[in-house]
N, C-alpha and C positions, 0 to 999 in steps of 0.2 A: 465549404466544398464548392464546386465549379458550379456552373448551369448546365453543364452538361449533365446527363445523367448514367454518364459511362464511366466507371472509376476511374482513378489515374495516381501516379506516383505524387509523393509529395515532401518535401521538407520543412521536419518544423523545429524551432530552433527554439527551444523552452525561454520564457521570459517573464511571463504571467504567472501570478500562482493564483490557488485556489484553495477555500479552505471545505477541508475535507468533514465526515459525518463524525469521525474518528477522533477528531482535534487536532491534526497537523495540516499543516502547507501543505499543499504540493504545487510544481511546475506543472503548469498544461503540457501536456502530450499529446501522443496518439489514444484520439478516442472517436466515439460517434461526432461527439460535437465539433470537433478539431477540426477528423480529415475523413469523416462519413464509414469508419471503421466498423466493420457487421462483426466480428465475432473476438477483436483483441481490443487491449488498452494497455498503454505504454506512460508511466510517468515516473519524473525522478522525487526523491523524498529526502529532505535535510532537515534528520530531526536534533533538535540543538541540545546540549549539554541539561540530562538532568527532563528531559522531553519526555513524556507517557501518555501514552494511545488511552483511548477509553476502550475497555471491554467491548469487543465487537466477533462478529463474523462476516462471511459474503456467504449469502443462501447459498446460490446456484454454481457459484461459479470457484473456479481455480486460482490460486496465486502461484506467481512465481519470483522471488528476489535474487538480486545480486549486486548484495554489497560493497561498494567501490570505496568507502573511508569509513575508518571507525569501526564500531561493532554496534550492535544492538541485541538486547536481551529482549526472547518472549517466551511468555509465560503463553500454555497450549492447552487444549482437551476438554472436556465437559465442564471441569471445575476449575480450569487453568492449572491444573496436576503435573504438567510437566512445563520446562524450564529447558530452552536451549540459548547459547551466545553464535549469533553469526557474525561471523568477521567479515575486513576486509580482503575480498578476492574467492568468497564463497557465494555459494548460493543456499534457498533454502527454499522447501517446496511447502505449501499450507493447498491441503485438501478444498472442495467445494463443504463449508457447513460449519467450519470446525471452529469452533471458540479460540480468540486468541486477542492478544495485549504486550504489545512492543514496548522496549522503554529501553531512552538513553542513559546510562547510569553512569558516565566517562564525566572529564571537563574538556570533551573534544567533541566539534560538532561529525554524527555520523550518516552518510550521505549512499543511499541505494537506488539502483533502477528496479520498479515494480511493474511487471506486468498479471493480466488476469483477462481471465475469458471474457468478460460483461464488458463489452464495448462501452457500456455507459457506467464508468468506473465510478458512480457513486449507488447505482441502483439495487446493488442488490446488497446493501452495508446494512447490517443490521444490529442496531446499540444490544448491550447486555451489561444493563446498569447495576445488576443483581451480582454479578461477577465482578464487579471492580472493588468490593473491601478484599478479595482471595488473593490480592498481590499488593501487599501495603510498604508499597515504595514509596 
């Protein structure tokens, strides 16, 4: 961020990844750390052929995806009980809390912009290692 301490617009052109609590990449985005974001985060996600999330949730905050290639399967809900496929040119909304476990089942890498409320897009991830034999991909 500037030395200013007055916000300002910014472009950031993904280059860098990072690795997530999750176990996938991501591309740096818009985050706190990025471009001093208070209340969003922005990053894109290319999980490769055959790719699965470890059992997680975000405490506090909100997700929102839109899948630009591919599809990705997630397993949802207190037990991972439910099963949705998001494709490419949808979206798909994951509550503040809610247990969930993504996974590429394709041999095509599948690629989504993610956004969520916690400007500090790893803060509020919380593992649920209890949950990961309940989707034995």
């Amino acid at each position: 961020m500037s030395q200013s301490s007055k916000p300002t617009c910014r472009i950031v052109r993904p280059g860098q990844t990072y690795d997530g609590k999750q176990g996938f990449s991501y591309f740096e985005g818009i985050s706190a750390e990025a471009v001093g974001s208070t209340g969003i985060c922005m990053h894109l996600l290319t999980i490769p052929p055959g790719g699965r999330a470890k059992a997680h949730k975000h405490a506090t905050h909100e997700t929102a995806i839109y899948m630009l290639a591919g599809e990705a399967h997630t397993w949802y809900g207190d037990r991972l009980e439910y099963h949705v496929i998001v494709r490419a040119g949808e979206m798909f909304y994951i509550p503040a809390g809610v247990p969930h476990l993504p996974a590429n089942l394709s041999d095509q890498p599948a690629s989504a912009v993610i956004a969520r409320t916690d400007p500090n897009e790893q803060e509020s991830v919380v593992l649920l290692p209890e949950l990961e034999r309940l989707v034995p991909i």
